[in-house]
N, C-alpha and C positions, 0 to 999 in steps of 0.2 A: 512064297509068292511067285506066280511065275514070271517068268523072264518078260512079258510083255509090259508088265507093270513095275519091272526097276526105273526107275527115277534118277537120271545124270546129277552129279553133283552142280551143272549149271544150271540143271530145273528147279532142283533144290532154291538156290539161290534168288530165281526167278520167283519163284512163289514166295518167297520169305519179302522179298523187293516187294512184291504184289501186296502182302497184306501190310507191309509198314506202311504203304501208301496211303491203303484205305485207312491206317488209324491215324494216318495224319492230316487226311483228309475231315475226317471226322471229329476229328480233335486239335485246337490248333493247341494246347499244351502240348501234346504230343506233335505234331508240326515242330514248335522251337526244339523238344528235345533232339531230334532225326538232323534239322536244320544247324543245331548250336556251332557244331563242327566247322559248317563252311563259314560263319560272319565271325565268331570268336577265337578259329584257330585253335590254340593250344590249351585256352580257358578251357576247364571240363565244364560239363552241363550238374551243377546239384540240385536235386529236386527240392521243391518247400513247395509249402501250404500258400506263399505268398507270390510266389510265381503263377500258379494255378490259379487263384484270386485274379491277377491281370486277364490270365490269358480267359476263364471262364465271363466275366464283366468285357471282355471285348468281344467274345462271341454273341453276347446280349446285344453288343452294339450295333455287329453286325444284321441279326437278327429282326431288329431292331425292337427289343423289347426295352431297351436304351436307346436315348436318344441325343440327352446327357451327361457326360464323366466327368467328374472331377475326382483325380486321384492325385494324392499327396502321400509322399513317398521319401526316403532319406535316400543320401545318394548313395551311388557305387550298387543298386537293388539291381538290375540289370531292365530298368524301364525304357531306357532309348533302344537297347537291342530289341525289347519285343512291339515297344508302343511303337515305333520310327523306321522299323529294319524289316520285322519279319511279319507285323500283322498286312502292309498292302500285301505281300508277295503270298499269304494266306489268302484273303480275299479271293484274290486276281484266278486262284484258283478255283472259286466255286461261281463267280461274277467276275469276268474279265474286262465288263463294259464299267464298272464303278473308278470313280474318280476322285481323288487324293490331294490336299493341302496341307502342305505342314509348314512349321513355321517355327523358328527357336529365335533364343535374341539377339544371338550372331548370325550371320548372314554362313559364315565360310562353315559355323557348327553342322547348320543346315544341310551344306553341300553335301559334307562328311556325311551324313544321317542318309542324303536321296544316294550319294555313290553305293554305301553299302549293301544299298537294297537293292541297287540296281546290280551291282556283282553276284548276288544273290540268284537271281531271278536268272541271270546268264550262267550258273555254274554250270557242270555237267550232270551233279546230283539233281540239280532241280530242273533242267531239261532232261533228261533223261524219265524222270516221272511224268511230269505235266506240258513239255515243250508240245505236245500237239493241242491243248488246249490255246495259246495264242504267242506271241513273238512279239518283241520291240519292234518297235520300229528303227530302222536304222537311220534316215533321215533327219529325224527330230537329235540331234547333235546342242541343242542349248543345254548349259550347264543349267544341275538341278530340275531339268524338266525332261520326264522322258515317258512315253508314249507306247500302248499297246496296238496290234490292227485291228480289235475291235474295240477301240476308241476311249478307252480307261487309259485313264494317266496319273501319276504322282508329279507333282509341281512344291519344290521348296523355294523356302523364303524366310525372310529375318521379319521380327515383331519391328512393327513401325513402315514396314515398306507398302507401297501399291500393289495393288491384284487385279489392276482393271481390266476386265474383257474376259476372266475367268472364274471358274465356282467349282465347284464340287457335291461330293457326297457324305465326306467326311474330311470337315474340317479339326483337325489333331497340334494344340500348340504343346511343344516337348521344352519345358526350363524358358519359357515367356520373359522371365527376371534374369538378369545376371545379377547373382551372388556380390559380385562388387558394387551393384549400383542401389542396395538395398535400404541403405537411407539417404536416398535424391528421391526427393521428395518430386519433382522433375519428368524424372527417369520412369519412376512407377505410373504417375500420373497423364504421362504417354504412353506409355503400354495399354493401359485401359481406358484410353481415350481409341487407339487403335483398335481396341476388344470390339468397343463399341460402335464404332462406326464405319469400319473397312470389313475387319475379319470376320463380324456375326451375319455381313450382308453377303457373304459367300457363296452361300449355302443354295445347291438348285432348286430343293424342298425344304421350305422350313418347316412341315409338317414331320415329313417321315426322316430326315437326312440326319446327319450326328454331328456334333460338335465334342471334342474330347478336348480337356484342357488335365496335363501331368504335370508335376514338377514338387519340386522341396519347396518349402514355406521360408521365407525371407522378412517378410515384413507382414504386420495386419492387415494391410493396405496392398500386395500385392496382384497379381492379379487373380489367385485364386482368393483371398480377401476381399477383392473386389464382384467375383461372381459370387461367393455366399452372401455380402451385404445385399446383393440385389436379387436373391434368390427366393422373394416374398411368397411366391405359391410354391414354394418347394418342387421344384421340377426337374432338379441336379441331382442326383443318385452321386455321394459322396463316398468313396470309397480313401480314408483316410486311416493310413498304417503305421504309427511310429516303430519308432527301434526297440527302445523300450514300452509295454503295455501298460497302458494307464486304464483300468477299468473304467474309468468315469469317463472316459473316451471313447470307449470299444465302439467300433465302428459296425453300423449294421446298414443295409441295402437294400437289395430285393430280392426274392424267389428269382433262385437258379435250377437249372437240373439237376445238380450234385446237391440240392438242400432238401430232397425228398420234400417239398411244398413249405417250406419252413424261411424265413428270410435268410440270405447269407449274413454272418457274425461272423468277426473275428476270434478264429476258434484259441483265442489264448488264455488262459484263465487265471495266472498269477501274475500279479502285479510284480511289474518289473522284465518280465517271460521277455528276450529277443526276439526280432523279426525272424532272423538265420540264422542259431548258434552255430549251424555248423559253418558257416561264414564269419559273420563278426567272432570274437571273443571280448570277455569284459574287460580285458589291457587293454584292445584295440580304441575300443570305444571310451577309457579313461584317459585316453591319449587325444581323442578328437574331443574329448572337455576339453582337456589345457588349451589347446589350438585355439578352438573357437570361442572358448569362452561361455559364460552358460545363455549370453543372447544367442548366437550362432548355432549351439549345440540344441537349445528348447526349439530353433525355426529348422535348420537344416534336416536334423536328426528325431526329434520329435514331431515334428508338420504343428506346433503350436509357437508361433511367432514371438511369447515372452518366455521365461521360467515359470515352471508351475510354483512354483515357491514367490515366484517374483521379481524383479528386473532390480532397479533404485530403490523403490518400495518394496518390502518384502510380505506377503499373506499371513506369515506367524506376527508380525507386529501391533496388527490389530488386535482387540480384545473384543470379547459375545459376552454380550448383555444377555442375562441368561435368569431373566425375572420376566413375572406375568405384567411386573407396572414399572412401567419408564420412570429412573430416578428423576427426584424433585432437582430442578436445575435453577440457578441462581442470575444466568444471563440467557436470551435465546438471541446466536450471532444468523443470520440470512447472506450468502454470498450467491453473486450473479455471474454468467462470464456471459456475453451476449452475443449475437450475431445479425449478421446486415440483411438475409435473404431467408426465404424459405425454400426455394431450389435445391431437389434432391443432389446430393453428391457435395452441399455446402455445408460450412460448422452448426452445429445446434448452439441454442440459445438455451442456457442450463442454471441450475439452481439447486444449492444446499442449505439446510436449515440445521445450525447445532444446536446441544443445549451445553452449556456448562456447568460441570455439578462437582461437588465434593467428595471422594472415596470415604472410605472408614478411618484413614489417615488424615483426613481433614484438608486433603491435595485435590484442589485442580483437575478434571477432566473435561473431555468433552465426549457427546454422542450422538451419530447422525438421527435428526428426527423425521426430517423429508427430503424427498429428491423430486427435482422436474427437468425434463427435458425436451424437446422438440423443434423441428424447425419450422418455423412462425414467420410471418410478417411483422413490421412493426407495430403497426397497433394492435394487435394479437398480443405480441412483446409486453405491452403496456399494459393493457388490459390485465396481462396476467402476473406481471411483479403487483400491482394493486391488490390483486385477491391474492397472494401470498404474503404480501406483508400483513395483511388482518387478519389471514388464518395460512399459517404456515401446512397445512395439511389440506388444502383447497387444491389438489394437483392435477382433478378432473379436468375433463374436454371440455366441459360443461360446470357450472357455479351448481355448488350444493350449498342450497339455504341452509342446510339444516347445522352444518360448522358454524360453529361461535369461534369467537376470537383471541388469540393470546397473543399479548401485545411482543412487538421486538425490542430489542434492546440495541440492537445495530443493524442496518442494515449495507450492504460492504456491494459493490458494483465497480467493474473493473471498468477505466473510463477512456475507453479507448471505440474506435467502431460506433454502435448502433447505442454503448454504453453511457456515452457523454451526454446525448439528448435524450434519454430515459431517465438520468437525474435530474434533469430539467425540467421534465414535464412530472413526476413523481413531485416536486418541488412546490410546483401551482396545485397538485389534490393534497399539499399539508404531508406529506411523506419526504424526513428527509434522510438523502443517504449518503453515504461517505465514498468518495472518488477511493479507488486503488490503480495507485500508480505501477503497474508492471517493470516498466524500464529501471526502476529506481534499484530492481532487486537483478539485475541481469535476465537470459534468456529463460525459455519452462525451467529445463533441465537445472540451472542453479537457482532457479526459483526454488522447486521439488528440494533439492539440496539443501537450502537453506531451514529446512524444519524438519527435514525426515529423523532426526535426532526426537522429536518430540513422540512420531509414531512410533518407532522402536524401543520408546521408553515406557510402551504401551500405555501413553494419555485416551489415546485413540478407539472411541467404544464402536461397535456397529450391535442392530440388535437383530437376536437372532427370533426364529420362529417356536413357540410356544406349541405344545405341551413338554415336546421332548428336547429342543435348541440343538438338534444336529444341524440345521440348516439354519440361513439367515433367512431375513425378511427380503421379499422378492427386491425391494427396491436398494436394500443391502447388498444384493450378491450383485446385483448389476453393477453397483459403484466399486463394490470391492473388485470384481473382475478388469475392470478400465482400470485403474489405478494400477494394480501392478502387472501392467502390460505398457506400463507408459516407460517409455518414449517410441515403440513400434506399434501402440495403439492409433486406428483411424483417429477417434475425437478423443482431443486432450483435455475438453471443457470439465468434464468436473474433477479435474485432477487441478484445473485450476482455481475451482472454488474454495475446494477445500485449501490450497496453499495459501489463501488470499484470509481466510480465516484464522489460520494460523501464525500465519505472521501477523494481523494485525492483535490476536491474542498477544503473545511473547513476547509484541513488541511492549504491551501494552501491563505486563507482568502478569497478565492472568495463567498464564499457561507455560510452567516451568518446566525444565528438565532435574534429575536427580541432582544432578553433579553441577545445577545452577545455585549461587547462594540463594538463601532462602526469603522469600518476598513475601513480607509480613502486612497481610491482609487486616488492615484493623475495622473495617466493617462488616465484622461476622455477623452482625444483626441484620445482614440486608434480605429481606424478605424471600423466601425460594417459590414458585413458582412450579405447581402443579401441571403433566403434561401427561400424554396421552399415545 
């Protein structure tokens, strides 16, 4: 080659600077990798499938072919380094005029999050690339808020505080809950009073602008709990990862670049598969069981706020009815748990219907026949325990003539709230029902306690779906799903029904445990009762 086309080993350099640019430019995965060195120091950068998942889902945001995030996440993932740290100082470089909200549920967390981004943005590796594209401002001196000269700024803040006089383009909350306040009841209930009425009014365009909510799962109720309940037109792009891969979870989104037209899937396919084995190891993470415990472990670590096995209640306890015709039952018990309003975000007003029937042992069971649920006004309320007590299977919006009737044999209503004058008024249409006293048995929790002896001795039938009984009946899985999620389930209503039934069974010797003596039924003649 001739001499005029040797190339200096600091051209060399130059040009290698040059093209890492452009692919960081074009790639913010490739951005944190180039970047990882100056915010994590001594931390190496490891590559996963599930880092690429963040950073490809926030270029969508940017994009804005998102517009919605919800991502749930275990910790220690490296989600505040890319969601908090390094996506403004990405942005700022291709849109220096875009503007930044964040917000964690410490105030000082926060700082920590706007500092590093801002050290970032002043290094010399990232001046030295992009510093002609714009510059801080040096004036703007307030902690947590700092400012470009063409009028993009990132602004931190703690969940619960005021934002008055400012907005954004992307409002981003990083860990909304703190981990310790996950059962204040309080605590969460403020947080998503703040979702709703401070932080989602942020926003300069609620059209086109982004709202990203990250963090580990704590409770059902928190606030990522709280955007999926209220998430009726599905309009949140869910990007939900545990540690371990639970197929019946696998999380799927929307058409990305890297999906050749195809939606993004969590590409893991054995159950069980880690998020990062070359991160975690299975010591590691048999170690943060013991710690947490398998509530803490199913919210933190898995982004499913019970055990998938189950909490106080366990999933294996129950027993599938696993017949084309519901066994012939000798009692049908109806329990109520009620509520005062029908205002979204207030308790439902719920209902179970058993039967009790005899095994092949000539013992005791019970099987859920119906479920209702919804929130109602009161004479709606009324209205609708009437049509359930004459046909327990009447659970429509709407009265279907065409239900005939099977009579009750109890009907059980907890007599507290909205509960005490619905006995009342049940009373004058000739319908009478039996008060249950809650207080008498202590709070849910040793309420729950005081019979789950009975579910694990599997009395407890649900029925499942016909021809093949891999699944339950839709009104099954719903009850069986709330029950063992209870006590970091939103509504505990028919966790109550059912206990209400239970104990007044037991109490009443219908409904024995193995290792109870044995309660000698001597009206085997009492006629059974064909059900449906």
């Amino acid at each position: 080659m001739p001499d005029d086309y040797n190339i200096t080993p600091e051209e060399v350099n130059q040009l290698r600077r040059w093209a890492d640019t452009l692919r960081a430019e074009k790639s913010f995965y490739e951005f944190c990798k180039q970047a990882w060195h100056v915010v994590e120091y001594s931390t190496p950068f490891i590559e996963s499938w599930h880092l690429q998942a963040y950073t490809e889902h926030l270029e969508a945001c940017f994009h804005r072919k998102i517009t919605k995030l919800l991502v749930n996440v275990p910790p220690r993932t490296s989600k505040t380094t890319i969601f908090s740290i390094l996506f403004p100082a990405w942005v700022w470089i291709h849109n220096s005029e875009l503007r930044f909200m964040f917000a964690s549920y410490s105030n000082s967390l926060s700082m920590e999050h706007s500092r590093k981004c801002r050290q970032l943005i002043e290094s010399p590796w990232y001046r030295q690339r992009w510093g002609h594209k714009f510059s801080l401002c040096r004036e703007q001196k307030a902690k947590g808020f700092f400012i470009n000269n063409r009028g993009g700024y990132r602004i931190a803040t703690s969940v619960g505080a005021a934002t008055t006089g400012h907005g954004a383009n992307f409002l981003i909350t990083d860990d909304a809950n703190n981990v310790l306040d996950g059962n204040s009841d309080a605590k969460r209930e403020g947080a998503n009073k703040w979702w709703d009425q401070v932080w989602s009014t942020r926003l300069n365009d609620k059209r086109h602008d982004v709202k990203i909510a990250v963090q580990q799962r704590i409770h059902e109720m928190d606030l990522s709990g709280h955007i999926i309940a209220n998430d009726i037109e599905n309009t949140w792009v869910k990007l939900i990862l545990p540690m371990e891969f639970e197929k019946a979870r696998c999380a799927k989104t929307i058409i990305l670049p890297s999906t050749n037209g195809k939606i993004w899937t969590d590409p893991r396919t054995t159950e069980g598969e880690l998020l990062c084995p070359e991160r975690w190891t299975a010591k590691e993470l048999s170690d943060s069981k013991l710690e947490l415990g398998s509530y803490g472990y199913a919210g933190q670590y898995q982004q499913r706020p019970a055990p998938e096995e189950g909490g106080i209640i366990q999933r294996s306890w129950f027993k599938w009815w696993k017949e084309s015709r519901m066994p012939d039952v000798l009692y049908i018990v109806q329990s109520w748990d009620t509520a005062l309003s029908a205002k979204d975000g207030s308790s439902y007003s719920a209902c179970t219907t058993w039967g009790v029937f005899r095994d092949e042992h000539y013992i005791e069971n019970i099987i859920l026949l119906s479920m209702w649920r919804d929130r109602v006004e009161y004479p709606d309320l009324r209205n609708m325990a009437k049509r359930l007590y004459f046909d327990y299977r009447d659970v429509g919006k709407t009265h279907n003539p065409a239900f005939t009737g099977i009579s009750l044999d109890m009907c059980i209503i907890e007599a507290k709230a909205s509960g005490d004058p619905l006995i009342k008024d049940l009373a004058l249409a000739g319908i009478r029902a039996v008060p249950f006293d809650p207080k008498k048995y202590g709070d849910k929790i040793g309420r729950v306690r005081y019979v789950t002896h009975l579910i694990e001795a599997g009395r407890v039938w649900l029925p499942a779906r016909a021809p093949h009984y891999v699944k339950l009946l839709d009104h099954a899985d719903i009850f069986l799903n709330e029950v063992i999620a209870f006590p970091t389930t939103e509504s505990r209503d028919l966790v109550d029904t059912m206990t209400q039934v239970l104990t007044k069974l037991k109490e009443g010797g219908l409904l024995t445990h193995p290792s109870d003596p044995s309660f000698e039924d001597t009206n085997h003649s009492r006629p059974i009762k064909r059900v449906y």
